[in-house]
N, C-alpha and C positions, 0 to 999 in steps of 0.2 A: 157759137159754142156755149153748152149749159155748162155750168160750174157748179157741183156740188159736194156736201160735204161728208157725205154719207155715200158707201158704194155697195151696189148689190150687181150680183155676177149675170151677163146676159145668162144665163143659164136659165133663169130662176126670175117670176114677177110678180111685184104685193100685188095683192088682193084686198075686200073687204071682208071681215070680218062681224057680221051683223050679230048682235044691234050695235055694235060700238066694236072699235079696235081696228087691227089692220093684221095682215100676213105677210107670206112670202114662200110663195110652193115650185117647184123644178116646171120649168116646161121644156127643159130636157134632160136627157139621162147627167145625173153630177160624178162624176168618179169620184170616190175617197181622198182627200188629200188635197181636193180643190180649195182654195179661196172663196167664198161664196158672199160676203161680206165683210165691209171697215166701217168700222165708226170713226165718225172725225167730232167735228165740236167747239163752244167753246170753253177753255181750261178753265176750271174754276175752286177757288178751297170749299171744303163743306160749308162755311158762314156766308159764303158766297151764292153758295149754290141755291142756300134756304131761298133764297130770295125770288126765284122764280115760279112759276105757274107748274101743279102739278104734272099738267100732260106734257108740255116740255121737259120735265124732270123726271118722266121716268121714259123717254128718249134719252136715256143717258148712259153712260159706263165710266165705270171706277176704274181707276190704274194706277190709285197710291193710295196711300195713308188717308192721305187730307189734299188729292187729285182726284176730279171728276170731270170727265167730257161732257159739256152738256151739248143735246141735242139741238139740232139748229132752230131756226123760230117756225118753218113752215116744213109738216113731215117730207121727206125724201123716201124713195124706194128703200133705201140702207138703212132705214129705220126700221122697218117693218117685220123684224126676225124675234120671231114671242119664245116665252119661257115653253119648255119642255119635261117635263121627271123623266122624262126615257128620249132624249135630244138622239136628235142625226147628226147631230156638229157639236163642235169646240172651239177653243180657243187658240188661234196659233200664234198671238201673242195678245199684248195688250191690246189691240184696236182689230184685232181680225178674228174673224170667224169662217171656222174650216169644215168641211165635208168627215164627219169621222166614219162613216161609212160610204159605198154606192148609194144613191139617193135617186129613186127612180122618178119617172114623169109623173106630176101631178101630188106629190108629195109635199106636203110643207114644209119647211124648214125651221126648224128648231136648234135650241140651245137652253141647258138649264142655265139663268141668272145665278148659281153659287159656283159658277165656274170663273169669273170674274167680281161679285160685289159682294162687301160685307159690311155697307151700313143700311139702314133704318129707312132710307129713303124711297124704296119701291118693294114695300114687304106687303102681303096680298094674297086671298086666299086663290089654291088654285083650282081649274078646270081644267085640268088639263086631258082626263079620260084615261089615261093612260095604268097601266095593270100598279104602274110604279108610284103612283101621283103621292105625292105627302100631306097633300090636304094644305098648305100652306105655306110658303118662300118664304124664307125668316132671313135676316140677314147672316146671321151664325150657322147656316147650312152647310157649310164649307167644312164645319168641324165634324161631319158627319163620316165615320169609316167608310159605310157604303158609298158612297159618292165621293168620295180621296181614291178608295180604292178602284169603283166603276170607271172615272173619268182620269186615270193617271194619265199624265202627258198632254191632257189636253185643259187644264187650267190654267188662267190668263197666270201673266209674271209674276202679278200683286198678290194674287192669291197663293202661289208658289211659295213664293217669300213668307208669305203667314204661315203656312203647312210646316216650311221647314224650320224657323225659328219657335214654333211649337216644342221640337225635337230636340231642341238644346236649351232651352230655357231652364232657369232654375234656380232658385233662392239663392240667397246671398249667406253663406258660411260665415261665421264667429270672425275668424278672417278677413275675411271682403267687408265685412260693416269697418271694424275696426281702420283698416288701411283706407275706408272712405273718407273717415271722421277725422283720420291723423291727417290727410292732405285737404280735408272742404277750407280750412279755415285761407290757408292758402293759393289755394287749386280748385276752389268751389268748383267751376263745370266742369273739370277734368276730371274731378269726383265722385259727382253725377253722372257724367257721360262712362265711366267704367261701370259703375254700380247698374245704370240701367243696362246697358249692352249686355250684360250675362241675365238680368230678369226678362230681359223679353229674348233673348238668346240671338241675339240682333249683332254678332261683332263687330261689322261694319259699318253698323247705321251711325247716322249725323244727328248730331246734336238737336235739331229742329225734327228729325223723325221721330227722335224717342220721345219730345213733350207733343208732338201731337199721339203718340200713342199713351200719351201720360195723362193728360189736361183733361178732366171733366166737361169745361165749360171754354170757351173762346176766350173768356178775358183772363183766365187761369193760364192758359199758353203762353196769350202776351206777354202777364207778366212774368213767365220763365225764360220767355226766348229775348226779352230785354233784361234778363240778368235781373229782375228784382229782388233785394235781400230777402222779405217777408218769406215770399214764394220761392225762394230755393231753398230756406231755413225750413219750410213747413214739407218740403221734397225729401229733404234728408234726415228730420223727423219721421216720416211716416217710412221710408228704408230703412232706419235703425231700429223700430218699431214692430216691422212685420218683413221684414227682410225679402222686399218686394213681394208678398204675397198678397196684399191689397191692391198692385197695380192690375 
């Protein structure tokens, strides 16, 4: 039995790509709706992730904040599914890729990259040929109307999450500073944690999502997410300050 960690649909078999790279086209008819591929991986935070080799590292897919599957160490068939501007698939959830239409024999399979990732880590100009191409995968493509609106339904969860906390974000009223300041001295991350949940429009998010959506730098985070005085005094400075419009 082969064990692997990445899945591509008999449907459909990589190929090479010359001079460099890999594919993956139907060598049978796909119907809409299919599974076509999973990423699997291993979990890693962004400071984690630096650490490895670029070509393993853009075998890879985001599904949080500061979660990344990275790709396993020798390519798999399930890796082989390239960026697209005019993709034949999407996302059916975090780790799958689906048929968004019939996908005839011999067809490649595609998916644009801003339907699941938005950081820095596999941004690249594109070739893609396509009538639609952008000339470049930026990691903030996601914020693009045409492409929110082209691909509804069919972006990963993490992405979702960002679209719709978009839609309710919004500065911090006279109000909300004041009722921050009157409980930090007591209630510091209770504080923080209401103040940032209405600036990134997040209401449910946890305490560790909002400082990785907050933190600059990795040792910025740490010392939020261990409560350092310094760095929660300079968090609640810069909300009273610009009423999270600098996050």
């Amino acid at each position: 039995m082969i064990i692997v960690q990445n899945f591509l649909t008999p449907l459909a078999e990589s190929f090479d790509t010359p001079p460099h790279g890999f594919g993956s086209r139907a060598v049978g008819v796909i119907p809409a709706g299919t599974s076509v591929a999973t990423f699997g991986g291993t979990a890693l935070t962004s400071s984690d992730f630096t650490k490895y080799e670029a070509e393993r590292r853009s075998r890879s897919i985001q599904v949080d904040t500061n979660l990344i599957f990275l790709g396993p160490p020798t390519r798999e068939p399930g890796d082989s599914i390239n960026h697209s501007c005019e993709p034949n698939c999407g996302m059916r959830n975090a780790t799958t890729v689906v048929a968004m239409r019939d996908i005839a024999i011999g067809e490649e399979l595609t998916f644009d990259y801003a339907m699941s990732d938005a950081s820095n880590y596999d941004e690249f100009d594109c070739n893609c040929g396509t009538s639609l191409c952008r000339g470049r995968v930026r990691a903030d493509d996601w914020q693009l109307d045409t492409l929110r609106y082209r691909y509804k339904g069919f972006f990963s969860p993490y992405i979702q999450r960002k679209i719709d906390a978009e839609q309710h974000r919004s500065l911090l009223t006279k109000r909300d500073v004041e009722e921050m300041l009157a409980m930090y001295d007591t209630q510091p991350e209770v504080a923080l944690l209401n103040a940032l949940r209405k600036c990134f429009g997040m209401p449910h998010a946890t305490w560790v999502t909002l400082i990785e959506l907050t933190a600059k730098q990795t040792d910025d985070m740490s010392q939020h997410l261990l409560l350092n005085t310094d760095a929660l005094d300079n968090l609640v400075k810069t909300l009273n300050e610009t009423r999270g419009a600098g996050l």
